[in-house]
C-alpha positions, 0 to 999 in steps of 0.5 A, spaced: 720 052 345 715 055 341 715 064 339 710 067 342 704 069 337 702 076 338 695 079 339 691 079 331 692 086 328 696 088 333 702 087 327 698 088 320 701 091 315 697 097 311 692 096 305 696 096 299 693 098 291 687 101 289 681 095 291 678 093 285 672 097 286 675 103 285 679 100 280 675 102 273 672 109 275 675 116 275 677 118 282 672 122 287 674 126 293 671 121 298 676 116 295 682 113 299 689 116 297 693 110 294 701 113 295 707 110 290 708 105 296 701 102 295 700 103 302 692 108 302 690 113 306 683 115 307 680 122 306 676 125 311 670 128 307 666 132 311 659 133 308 656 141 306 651 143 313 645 143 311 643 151 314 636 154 313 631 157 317 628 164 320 632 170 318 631 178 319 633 182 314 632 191 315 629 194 310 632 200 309 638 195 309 636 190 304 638 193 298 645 194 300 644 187 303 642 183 297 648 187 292 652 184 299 650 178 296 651 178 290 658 180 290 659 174 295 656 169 289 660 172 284 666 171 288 664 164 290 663 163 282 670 165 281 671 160 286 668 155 282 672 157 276 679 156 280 676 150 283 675 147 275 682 149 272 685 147 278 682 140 276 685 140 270 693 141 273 699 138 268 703 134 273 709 137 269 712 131 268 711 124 268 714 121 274 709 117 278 709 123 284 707 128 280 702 124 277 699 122 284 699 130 286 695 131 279 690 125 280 689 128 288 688 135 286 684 133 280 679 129 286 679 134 291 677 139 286 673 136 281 672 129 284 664 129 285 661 127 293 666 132 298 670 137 292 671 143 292 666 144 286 660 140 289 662 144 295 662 151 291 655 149 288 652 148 294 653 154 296 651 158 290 644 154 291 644 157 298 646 164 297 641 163 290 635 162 295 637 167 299 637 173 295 631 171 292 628 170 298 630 177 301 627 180 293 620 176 295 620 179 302 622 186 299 617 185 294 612 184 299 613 190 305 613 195 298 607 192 295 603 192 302 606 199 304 603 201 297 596 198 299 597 201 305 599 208 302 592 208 297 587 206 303 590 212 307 590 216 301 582 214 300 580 215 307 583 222 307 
């Protein structure tokens, strides 16, 4: 009497250790969490969006909004800042689970493709854009309200 085989996949073990093509790098947010059991679990990244387009600002609002943003870019670069010390945590021991919770959230902070730095920084970049943006458009109405105003004041 023969044991019946089951089905392929249907019983495999988990991936175990770290593949030999992460093996000699620094670990990245993207990369796969290796636990102290060897067994790996994939992190889901998911990519800063891509925002842009049209906007409508109020002028008389605008200089509140530009100091509105620039508040909001200094708190993003504390941030940033928060994200840089949490990269560089001591695991306080040296037992393996420690220094796993240390690697992990040095890659989740610091770790290039998908971290919370790579993240914090595309966003000083699109609030950057921006408020210069804001600046040039608040630029251009004064500029074209004083040409407007001395044409008026050379007809009268």
């Amino acid at each position: 009497m023969s044991t019946p085989v089951p089905p392929p996949g249907l019983y495999t073990q988990p991936p175990v250790g770290l593949s030999p093509a992460l093996a000699d790098r620094p670990v990245e947010a993207a990369d796969p969490a290796v636990l102290t059991d060897g067994q790996v679990v994939p992190r889901q990244v998911v990519p800063a969006p891509a925002v842009g387009g049209a906007f409508s600002v109020d002028l008389d609002r605008a200089p509140q909004v530009l100091q509105d943003l620039r508040a909001a870019r200094d708190e993003l670069q504390d941030l940033g800042r928060d994200a840089m010390r949490l990269g560089k945590v001591d695991a306080g021991s040296h037992d393996q689970v420690s220094l796993d919770a240390a690697r992990a959230l040095e890659a989740v902070a610091v770790g290039g493709h998908g971290s919370l730095v790579e993240a914090v920084n595309a966003g000083l970049r699109q609030l950057d854009g921006l408020i210069e943006a804001i600046k040039s458009e608040l630029a251009a109405y004064r500029a074209a309200e004083s040409t407007g105003a001395a044409r008026f004041d050379e007809r009268a």
